[in-house]
C-alpha positions in Angstrom: 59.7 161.3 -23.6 61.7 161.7 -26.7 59.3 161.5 -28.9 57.2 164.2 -26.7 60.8 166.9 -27.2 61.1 166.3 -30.9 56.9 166.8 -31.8 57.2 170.6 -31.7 60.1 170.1 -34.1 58.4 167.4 -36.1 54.9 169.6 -36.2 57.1 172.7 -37.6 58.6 170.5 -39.9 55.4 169.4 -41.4 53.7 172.8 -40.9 52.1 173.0 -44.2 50.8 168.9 -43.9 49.6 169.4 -40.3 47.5 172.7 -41.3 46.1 171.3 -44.7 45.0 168.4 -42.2 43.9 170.5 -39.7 41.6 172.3 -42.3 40.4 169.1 -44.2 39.0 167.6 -41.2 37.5 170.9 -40.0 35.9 171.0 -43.1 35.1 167.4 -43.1 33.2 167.6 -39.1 31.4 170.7 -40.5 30.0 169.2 -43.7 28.7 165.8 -41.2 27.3 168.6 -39.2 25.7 170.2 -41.9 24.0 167.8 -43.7 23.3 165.9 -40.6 24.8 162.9 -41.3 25.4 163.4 -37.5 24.3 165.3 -35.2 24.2 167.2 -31.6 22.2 168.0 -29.1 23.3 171.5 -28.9 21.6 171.8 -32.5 17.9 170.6 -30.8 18.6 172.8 -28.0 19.4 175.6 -29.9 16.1 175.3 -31.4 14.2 174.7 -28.4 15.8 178.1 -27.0 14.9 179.6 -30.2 10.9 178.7 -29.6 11.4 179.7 -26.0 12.8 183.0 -27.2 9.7 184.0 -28.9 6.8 182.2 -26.7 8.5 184.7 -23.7 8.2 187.5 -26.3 4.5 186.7 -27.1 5.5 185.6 -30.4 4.9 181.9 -30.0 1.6 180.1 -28.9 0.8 176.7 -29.0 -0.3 173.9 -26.8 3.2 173.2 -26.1 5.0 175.7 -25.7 4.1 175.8 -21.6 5.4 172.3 -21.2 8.4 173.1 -23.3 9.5 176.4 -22.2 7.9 177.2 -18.7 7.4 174.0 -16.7 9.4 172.0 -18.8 7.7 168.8 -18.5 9.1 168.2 -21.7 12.7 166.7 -21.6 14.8 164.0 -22.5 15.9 166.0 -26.3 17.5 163.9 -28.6 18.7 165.1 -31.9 18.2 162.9 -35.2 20.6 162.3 -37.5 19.9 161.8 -41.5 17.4 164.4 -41.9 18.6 167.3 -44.0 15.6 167.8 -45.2 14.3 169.3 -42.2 16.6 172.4 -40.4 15.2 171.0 -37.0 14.0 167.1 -36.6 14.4 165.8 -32.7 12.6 164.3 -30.6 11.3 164.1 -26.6 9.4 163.0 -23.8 6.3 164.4 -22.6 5.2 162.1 -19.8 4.9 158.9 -21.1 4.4 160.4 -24.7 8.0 160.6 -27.1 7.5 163.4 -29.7 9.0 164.3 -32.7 9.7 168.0 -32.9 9.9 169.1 -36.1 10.1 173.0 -37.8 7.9 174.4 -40.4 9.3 176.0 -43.3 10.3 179.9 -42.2 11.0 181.3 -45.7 7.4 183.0 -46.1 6.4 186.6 -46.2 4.8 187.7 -43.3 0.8 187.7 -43.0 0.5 191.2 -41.6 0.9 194.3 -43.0 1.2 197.9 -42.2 -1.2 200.6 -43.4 -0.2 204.6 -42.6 1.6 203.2 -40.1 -0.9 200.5 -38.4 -0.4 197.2 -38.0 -3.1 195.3 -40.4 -4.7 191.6 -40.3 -6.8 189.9 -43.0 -10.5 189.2 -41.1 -11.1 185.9 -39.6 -13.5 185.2 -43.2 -10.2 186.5 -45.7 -7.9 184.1 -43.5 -10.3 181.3 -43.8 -10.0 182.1 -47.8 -6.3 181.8 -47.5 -6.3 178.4 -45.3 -8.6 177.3 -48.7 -6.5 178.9 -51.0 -3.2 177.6 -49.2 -4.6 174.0 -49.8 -5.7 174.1 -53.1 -2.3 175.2 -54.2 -0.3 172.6 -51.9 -2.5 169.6 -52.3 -5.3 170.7 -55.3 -8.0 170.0 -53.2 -10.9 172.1 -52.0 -11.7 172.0 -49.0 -14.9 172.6 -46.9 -15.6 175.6 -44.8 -15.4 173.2 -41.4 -12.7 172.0 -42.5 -11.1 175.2 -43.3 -12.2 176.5 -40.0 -10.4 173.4 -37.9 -7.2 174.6 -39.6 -7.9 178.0 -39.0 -7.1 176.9 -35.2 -4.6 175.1 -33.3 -7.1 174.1 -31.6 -10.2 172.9 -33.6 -12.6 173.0 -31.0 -11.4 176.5 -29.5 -12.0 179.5 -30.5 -9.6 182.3 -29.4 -11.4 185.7 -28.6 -8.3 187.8 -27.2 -7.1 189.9 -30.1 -3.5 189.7 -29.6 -3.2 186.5 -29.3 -5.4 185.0 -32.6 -3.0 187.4 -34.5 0.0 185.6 -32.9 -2.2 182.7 -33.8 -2.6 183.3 -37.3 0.9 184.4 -37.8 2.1 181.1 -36.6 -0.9 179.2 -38.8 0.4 180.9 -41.3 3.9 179.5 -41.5 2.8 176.3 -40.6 -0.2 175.2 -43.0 2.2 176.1 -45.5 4.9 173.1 -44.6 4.0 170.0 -46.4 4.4 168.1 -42.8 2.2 170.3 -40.8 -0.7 170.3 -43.8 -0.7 166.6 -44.3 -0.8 165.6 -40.4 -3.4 168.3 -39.6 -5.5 167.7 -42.6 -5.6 164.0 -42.0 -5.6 163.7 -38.6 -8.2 161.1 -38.5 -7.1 158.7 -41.5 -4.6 157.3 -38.8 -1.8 156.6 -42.1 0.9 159.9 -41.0 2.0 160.0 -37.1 -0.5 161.7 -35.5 0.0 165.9 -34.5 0.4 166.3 -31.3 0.7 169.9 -30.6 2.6 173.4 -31.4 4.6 175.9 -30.2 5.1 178.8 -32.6 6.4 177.5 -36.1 7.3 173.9 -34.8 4.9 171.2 -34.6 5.3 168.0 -33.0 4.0 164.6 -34.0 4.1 161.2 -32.2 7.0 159.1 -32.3 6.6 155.9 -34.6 9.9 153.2 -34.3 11.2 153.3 -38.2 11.1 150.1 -39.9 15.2 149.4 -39.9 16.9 148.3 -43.0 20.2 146.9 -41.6 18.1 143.4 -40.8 17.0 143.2 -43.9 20.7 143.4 -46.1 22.9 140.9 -46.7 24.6 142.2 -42.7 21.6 140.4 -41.1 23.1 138.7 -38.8 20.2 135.8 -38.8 17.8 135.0 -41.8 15.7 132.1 -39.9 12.1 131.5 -41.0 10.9 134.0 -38.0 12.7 137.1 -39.9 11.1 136.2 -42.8 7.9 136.0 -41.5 8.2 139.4 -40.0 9.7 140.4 -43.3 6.2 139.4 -44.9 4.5 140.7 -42.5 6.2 143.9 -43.1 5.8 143.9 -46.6 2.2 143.1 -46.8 1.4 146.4 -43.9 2.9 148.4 -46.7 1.4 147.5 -49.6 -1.9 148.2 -47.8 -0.7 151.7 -47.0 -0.1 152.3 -50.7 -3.5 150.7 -51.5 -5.0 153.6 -49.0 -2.9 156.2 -50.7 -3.5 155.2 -54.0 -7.7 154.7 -53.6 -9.1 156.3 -50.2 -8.6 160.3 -51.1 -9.3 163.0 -53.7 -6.6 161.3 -56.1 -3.7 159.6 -55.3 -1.1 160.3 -52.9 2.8 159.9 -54.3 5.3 159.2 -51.8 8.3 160.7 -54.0 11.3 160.1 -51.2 11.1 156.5 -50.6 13.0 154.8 -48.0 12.8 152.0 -45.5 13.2 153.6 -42.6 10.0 156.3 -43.8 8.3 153.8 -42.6 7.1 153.0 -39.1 5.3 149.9 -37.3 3.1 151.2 -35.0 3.6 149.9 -31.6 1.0 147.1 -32.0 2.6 145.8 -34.9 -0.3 145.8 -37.2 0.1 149.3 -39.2 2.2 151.0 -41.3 2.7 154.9 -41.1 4.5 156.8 -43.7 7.1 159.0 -41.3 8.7 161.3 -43.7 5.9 163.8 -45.1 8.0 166.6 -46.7 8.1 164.8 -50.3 4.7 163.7 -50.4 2.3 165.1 -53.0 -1.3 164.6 -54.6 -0.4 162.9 -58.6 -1.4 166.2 -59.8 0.8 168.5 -57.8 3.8 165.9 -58.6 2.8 166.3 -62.6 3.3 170.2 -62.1 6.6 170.0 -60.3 7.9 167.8 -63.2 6.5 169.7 -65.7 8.0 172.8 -64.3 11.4 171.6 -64.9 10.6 172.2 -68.5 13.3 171.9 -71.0 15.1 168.3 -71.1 17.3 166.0 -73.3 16.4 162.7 -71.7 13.5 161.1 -69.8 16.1 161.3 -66.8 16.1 164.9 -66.9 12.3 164.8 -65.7 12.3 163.4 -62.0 11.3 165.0 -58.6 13.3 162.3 -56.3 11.6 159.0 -57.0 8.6 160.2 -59.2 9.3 160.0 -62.7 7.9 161.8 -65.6 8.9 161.7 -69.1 10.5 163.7 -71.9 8.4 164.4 -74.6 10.4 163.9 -78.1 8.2 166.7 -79.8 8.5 169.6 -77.9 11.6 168.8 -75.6 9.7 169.4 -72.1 8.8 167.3 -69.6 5.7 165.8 -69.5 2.4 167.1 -67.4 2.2 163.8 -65.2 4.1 161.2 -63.3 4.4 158.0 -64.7 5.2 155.8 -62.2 4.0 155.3 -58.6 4.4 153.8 -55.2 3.9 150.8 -55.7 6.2 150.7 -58.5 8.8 152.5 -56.5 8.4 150.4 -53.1 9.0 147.0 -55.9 12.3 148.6 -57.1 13.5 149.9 -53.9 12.1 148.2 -51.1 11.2 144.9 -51.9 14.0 144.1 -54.4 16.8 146.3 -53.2 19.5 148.2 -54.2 20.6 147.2 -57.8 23.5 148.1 -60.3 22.9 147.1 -64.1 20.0 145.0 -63.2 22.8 142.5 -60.9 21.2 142.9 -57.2 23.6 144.5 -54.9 22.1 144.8 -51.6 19.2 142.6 -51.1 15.4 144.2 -50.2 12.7 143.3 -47.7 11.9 140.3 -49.9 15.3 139.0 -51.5 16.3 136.2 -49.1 16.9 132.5 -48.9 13.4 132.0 -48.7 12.0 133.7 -51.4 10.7 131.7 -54.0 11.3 132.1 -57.7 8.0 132.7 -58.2 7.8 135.9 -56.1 10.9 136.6 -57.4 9.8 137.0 -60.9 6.5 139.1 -60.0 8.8 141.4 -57.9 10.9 142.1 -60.8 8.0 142.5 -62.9 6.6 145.3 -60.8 9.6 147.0 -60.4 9.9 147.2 -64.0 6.9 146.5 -66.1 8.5 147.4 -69.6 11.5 145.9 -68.9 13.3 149.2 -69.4 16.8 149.6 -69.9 17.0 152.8 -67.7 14.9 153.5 -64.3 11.9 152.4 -64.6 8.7 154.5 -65.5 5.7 152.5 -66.3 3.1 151.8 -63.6 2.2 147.8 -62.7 -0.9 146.8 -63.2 -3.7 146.7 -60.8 -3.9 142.8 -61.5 -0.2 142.0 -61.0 -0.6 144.2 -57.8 -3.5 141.7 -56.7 -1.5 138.5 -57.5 1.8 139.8 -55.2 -0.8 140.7 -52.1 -2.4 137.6 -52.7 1.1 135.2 -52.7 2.6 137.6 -49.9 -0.6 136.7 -47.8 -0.6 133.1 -48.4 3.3 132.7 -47.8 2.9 134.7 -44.6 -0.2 132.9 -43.4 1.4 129.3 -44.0 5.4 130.7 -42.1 3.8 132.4 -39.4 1.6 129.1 -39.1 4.4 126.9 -39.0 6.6 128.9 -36.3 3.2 128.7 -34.3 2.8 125.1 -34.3 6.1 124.6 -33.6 
């Protein structure tokens, strides 16, 4: 009681400590907040009200926006945490379906325009020149006119004849084919390697839920390390490097996944696929060589890097260079399979860096995460043979542990 007669006293005293607190952790909660190293439900509900706001106002179409705003057979939100690069990432259920809501980029001018006064749209052949146009310039690829025509639509196989509505259509197409997310899931919604599209409702799309492989079990805070884990670890490992062998071979040119985490990747619910979850840094080798190269001017090769893809500083001219010199599989060596690492000393073991791993894998894992055995990050690509040689031991290792634990 004493204590509770003197605080006003003691909080007056300190006036100036208690308010430069006061402000510190305000300021602390709102940067958390902000770059949503936690979150709130509010925040996904706020968005969801936001879609709801314009579907009412005829703004919004999409195959969800009914279940989402009207009979609300969409529930259960749940906002996601580490995802700044997204302003909206949360997910639902729908039935027995979870979703992933996600928002399309906003920050493009409108399609329409406005002639004397009337409101003016480009003809359903101009916008199927701008769905072309949109993904030469996101992904350098052309594309065919069915093709162009399924992404003309939300959906492919329906063709919307009420005026009104295919403007609101193409107003919302619009936004969305030019989101890295939207364009890859849409464009490759059949290759079965990016969790599958699942529907729209004005500028947010939503994409099926895929668990995210977790990292904590595979640091040096895994609670076991048995020869179970490291068969699932194998097991693991080997489901991604056949990813990057699809990415790498199985389109146009290669794919580059230039934000590489863990956790971007996701084990399908039968166990036996990879997905890559995390689509908004992920970019066909040529469009990664023009995002470096527009950096232009640099002093070191360090200068010339879009997240995880590295280019080079040319010693000549002083820009960066026109491609990417390393790749995924590179990459996935340094960051996944090794781990985190400080002055070549491994800090925080990777997918593969356990009691069980022999020094033979060891040494090809530090060979591909640095081929050249450069001082600084890495930027030389491994070759297709030492590639071979690690799928090859990672198969035979996992084949003779997962063997084992069965017999036993």
């Amino acid at each position: 009681m004493l204590l509770l007669r003197r605080l006003p006293g003691i909080l007056y005293t300190h006036r100036y400590s208690f308010y430069t607190g006061i402000v510190l952790f305000v300021t602390f909660a709102y940067l958390l907040f902000r770059w949503n190293l936690i979150c709130s439900n509010i925040q996904a509900w706020q968005h969801i009200n936001k879609a709801c706001t314009k579907f009412a106002n005829g703004f919004a179409v999409g195959s969800l926006c009914i279940p989402l705003c009207a009979t609300q057979d969409i529930h259960t939100i749940t906002c996601h945490s580490f995802q700044s690069t997204k302003e909206a990432v949360f997910s639902a259920e729908w039935h027995d379906t979870r979703l992933v809501f996600k928002s399309a980029t906003s920050y493009v001018n409108v399609l329409h325009w406005y002639d004397n006064g009337e409101l003016k749209y480009p003809s359903e052949r101009d916008f199927l020149y701008t769905v072309k146009a949109i993904v030469k310039n996101k992904i350098n690829m052309n594309i065919s006119h069915d093709t162009a025509q399924k992404l003309a639509r939300l959906k492919p196989s329906y063709q919307e004849i009420n005026l009104g509505k295919r403007r609101r259509e193409m107003d919302n197409l619009w936004v969305l084919l030019q989101d890295n997310e939207y364009l890859l899931s849409a464009l490759y919604a059949e290759r079965d390697i990016f969790p599958q599209l699942l529907g729209t409702c004005g500028t947010y799309f939503a994409v099926e839920f895929v668990e995210p492989i977790e990292s904590s079990p595979t640091t040096f805070l895994s609670i076991s390390d048995n020869r179970k884990e490291w068969g699932r670890r194998l097991k693991i490992a080997l489901l991604i490097l056949e990813l990057l062998d699809e990415l790498e071979t199985g389109f146009h040119e290669p794919y580059h996944l230039c934000d590489i985490k863990l956790e971007h990747f996701g084990l399908t619910r039968s166990g036996n696929k990879v997905k890559f979850l995390d689509l908004v840094s992920v970019y066909s080798k040529s469009i990664v060589g023009a995002i470096i190269r527009q950096i232009g001017a640099c002093q070191k090769d360090e200068d010339c890097e879009y997240l995880d893809c590295r280019g080079k500083c040319e010693k000549r001219t002083r820009q960066c260079s026109t491609v990417v010199n390393n790749n995924n599989f590179q990459i996935v060596c340094e960051k996944i399979f090794l781990g985190w690492r400080m002055s070549n000393t491994i800090l925080i073991p990777g997918l593969l860096m356990s009691q069980h791993t022999p020094s033979d894998l060891a040494a090809l894992l530090r060979q591909c995460a640095n081929p050249d055995m450069e001082t600084g990050k890495p930027r030389m690509t491994p070759s297709e043979d030492l590639r071979k040689r690690l799928y090859n031991i990672l198969i035979e290792m996992e084949q003779s542990v997962n063997e084992d634990i069965f017999l036993k």
